[in-house]
C-alpha positions as CSV (number, residue, x, y, z in Angstrom):
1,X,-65.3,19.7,33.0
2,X,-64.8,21.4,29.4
3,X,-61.5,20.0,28.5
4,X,-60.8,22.6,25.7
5,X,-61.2,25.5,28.1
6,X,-58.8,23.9,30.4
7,X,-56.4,23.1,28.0
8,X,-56.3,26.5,26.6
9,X,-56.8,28.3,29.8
10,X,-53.6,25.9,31.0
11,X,-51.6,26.8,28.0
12,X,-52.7,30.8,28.8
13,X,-51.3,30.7,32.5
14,X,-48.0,29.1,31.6
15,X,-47.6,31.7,28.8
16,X,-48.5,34.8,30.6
17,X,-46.1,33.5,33.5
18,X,-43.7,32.8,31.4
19,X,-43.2,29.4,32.5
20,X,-41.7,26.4,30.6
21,X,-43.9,23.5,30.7
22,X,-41.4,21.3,33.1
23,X,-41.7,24.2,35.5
24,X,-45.0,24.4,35.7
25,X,-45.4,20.9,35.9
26,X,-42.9,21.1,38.9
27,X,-44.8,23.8,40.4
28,X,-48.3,21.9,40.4
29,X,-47.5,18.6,41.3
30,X,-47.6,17.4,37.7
31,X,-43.5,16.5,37.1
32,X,-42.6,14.5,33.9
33,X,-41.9,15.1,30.9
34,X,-44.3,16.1,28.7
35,X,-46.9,15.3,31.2
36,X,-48.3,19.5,30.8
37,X,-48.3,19.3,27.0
38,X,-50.1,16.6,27.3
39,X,-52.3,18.7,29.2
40,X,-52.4,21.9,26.7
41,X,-53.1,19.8,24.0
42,X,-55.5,17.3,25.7
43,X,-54.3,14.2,25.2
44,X,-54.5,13.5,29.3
45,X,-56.7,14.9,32.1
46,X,-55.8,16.4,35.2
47,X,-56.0,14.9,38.3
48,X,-56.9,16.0,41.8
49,X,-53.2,17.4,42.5
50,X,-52.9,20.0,39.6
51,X,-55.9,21.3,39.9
52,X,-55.1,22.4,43.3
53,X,-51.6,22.8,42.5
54,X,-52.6,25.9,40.3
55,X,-55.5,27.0,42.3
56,X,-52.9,27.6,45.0
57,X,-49.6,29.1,42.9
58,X,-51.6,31.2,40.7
59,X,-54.8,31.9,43.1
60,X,-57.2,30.9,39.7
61,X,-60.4,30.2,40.6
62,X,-60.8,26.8,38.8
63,X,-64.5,27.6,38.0
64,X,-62.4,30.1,35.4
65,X,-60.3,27.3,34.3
66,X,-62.4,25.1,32.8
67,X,-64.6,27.9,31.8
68,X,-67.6,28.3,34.1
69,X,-66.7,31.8,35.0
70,X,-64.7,34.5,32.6
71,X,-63.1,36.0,35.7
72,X,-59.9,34.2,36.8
73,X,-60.1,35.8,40.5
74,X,-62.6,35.8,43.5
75,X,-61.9,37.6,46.6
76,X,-62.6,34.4,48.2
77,X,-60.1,32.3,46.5
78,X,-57.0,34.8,47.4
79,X,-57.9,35.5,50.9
80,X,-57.4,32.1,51.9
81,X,-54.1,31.7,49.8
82,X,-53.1,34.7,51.1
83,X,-53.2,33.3,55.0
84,X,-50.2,32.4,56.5
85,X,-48.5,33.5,53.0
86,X,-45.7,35.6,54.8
87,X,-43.2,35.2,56.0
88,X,-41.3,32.7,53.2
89,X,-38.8,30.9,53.8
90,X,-36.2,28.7,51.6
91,X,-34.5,26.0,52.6
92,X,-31.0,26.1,51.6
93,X,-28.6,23.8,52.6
94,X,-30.7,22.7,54.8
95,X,-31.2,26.2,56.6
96,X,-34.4,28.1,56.7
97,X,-33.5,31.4,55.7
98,X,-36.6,34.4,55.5
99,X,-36.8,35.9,52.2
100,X,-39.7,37.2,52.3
101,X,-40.1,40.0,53.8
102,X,-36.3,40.2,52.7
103,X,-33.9,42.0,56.0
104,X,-35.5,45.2,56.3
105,X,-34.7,46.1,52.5
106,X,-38.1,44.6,51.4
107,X,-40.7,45.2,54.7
108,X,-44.6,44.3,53.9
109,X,-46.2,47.9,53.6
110,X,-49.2,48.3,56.4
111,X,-51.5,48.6,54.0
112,X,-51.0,45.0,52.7
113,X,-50.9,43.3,56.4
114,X,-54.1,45.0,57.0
115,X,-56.4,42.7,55.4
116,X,-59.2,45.6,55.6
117,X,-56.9,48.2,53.8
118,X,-55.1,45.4,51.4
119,X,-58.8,45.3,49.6
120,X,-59.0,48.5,49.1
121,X,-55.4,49.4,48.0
122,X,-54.3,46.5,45.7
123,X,-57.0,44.8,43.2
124,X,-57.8,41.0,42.9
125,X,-55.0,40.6,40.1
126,X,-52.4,42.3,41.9
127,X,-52.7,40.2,45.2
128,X,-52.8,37.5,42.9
129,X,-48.9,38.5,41.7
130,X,-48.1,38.7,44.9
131,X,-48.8,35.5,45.6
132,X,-47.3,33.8,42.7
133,X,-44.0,36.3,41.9
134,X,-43.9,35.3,46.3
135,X,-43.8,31.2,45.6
136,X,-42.0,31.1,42.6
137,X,-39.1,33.2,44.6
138,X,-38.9,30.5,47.2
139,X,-39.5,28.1,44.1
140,X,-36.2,29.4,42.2
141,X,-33.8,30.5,45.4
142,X,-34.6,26.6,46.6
143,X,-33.9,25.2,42.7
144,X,-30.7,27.5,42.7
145,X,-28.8,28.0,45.9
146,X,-25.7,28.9,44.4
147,X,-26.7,31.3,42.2
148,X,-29.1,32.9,45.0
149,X,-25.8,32.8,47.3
150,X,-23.9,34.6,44.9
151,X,-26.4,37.4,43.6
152,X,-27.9,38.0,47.6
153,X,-25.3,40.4,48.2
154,X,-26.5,42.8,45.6
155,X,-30.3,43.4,46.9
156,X,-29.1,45.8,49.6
157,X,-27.7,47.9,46.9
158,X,-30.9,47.6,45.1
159,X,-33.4,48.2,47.6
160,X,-31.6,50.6,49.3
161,X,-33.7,53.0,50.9
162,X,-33.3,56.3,50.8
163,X,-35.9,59.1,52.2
164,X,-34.2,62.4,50.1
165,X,-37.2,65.0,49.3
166,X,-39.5,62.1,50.2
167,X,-43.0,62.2,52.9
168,X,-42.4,59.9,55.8
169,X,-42.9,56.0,55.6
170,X,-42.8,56.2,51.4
171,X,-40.2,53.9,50.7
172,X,-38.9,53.7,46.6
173,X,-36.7,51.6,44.8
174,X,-33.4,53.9,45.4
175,X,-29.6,52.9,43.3
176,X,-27.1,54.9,43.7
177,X,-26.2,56.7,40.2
178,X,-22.5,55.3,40.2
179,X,-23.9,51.8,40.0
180,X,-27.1,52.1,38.3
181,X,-26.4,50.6,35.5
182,X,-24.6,47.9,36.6
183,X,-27.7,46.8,39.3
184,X,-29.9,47.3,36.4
185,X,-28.2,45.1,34.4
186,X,-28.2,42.6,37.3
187,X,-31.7,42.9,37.0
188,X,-32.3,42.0,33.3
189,X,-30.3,39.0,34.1
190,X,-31.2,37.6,37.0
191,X,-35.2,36.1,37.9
192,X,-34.1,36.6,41.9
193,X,-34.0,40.5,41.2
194,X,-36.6,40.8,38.9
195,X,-39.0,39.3,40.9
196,X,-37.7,41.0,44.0
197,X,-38.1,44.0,42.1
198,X,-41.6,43.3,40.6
199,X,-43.0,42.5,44.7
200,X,-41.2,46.0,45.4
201,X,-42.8,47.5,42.5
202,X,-46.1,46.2,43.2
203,X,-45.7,47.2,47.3
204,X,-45.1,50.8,46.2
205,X,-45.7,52.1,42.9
206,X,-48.5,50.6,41.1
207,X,-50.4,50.1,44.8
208,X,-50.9,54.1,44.3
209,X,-53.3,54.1,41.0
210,X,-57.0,53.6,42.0
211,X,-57.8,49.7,41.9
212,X,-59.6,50.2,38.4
213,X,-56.4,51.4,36.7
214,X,-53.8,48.9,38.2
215,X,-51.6,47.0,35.7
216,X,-51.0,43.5,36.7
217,X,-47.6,42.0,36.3
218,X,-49.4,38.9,34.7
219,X,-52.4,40.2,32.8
220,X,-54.3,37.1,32.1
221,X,-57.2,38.8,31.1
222,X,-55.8,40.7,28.2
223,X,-55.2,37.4,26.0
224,X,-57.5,36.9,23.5
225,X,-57.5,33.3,24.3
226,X,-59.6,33.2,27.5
């Protein structure tokens, strides 16, 4: 394994995430402090558990990671992360509750169920946010009850849908103009309805532009440091 091409490409998944290094670490299976500086800067080597810990957060392909391939995703590698993805639950308070697909505020479009029509409508990248902006909601909600508990009652009100001047079974992100922005506020504050808004986003907006022009939430492949 090429330790400075992990190291790096470590370093490059936390930053384009936006992740602090204790999360991530939480999020692989490598807690402690320090433990993924140690990591970036390679002082230590991985171990068996993070290595699978980011394959299956991120959906990398860890031939990428330590820099075998320059592609970070293979159609092989997010199919099987993608099984059995849906629905996720959060335990809180020791109740499972479904937050994903959220009520019938936040439904998974057809086109994404549908393995078949999921290829063609949403690139490698994209599914690859879905995945992760998908965990690191169950990730956060399970971290932060209260706050989840308190903020909840809002998403409604966000994802309201609405079907005004708009073809049958195209859903949009609809707030009411009195409130708008108030909820968009709630939005620039708040990770729970950024990311809620970011799968929604994904689902049905950027879905629409040909696979070759999608924008990933998390563009990996635009840092310089790959």
């Amino acid at each position: 394994m090429d330790s400075t091409f992990f190291s790096k490409r470590l370093r490059l998944i936390r930053l384009t995430h936006n992740l602090k290094g204790n999360t991530l670490g939480a999020l692989i299976g490598a807690p402690g402090n320090g433990s993924i500086g140690k990591l970036e800067k390679g002082k230590s080597q991985p171990s068996f558990t993070p290595l699978t810990g980011i394959a299956e957060f991120f959906a990398i392909d860890l031939e990428w990671l330590v820099g075998r391939v320059n592609n970070p995703y293979r159609e092989e590698i997010i199919s099987y992360e993608e099984k059995n993805l849906f629905p996720i639950y959060a335990n809180i308070e020791n109740k499972l509750i479904k937050i994903l697909p959220y009520q019938n505020f936040l439904p998974l479009p057809e086109d994404y169920v549908d393995l078949t029509l999921r290829k063609k409508t949403y690139s490698l990248a994209l599914r690859a946010d879905i995945i992760f902006l998908s965990r690191y909601l169950k990730y956060m909600i399970e971290t932060e009850p209260d706050t989840w508990k308190s903020l909840s009652e809002y998403l409604p009100i966000i994802f309201k849908v609405h079907s005004e001047n708009k073809p049958k079974n195209k859903r949009s992100l609809s707030i009411p103009e009195t409130i708008r922005e108030r909820m968009f506020n709630l939005i620039d504050e708040s990770l729970f309805f950024k990311y809620y808004y970011l799968l929604h986003y994904i689902w049905y907006v950027e879905k629409l532009h040909p696979i070759d022009r999608q924008t990933p939430i998390f563009n990996i492949m635009v840092s310089k440091e790959q």
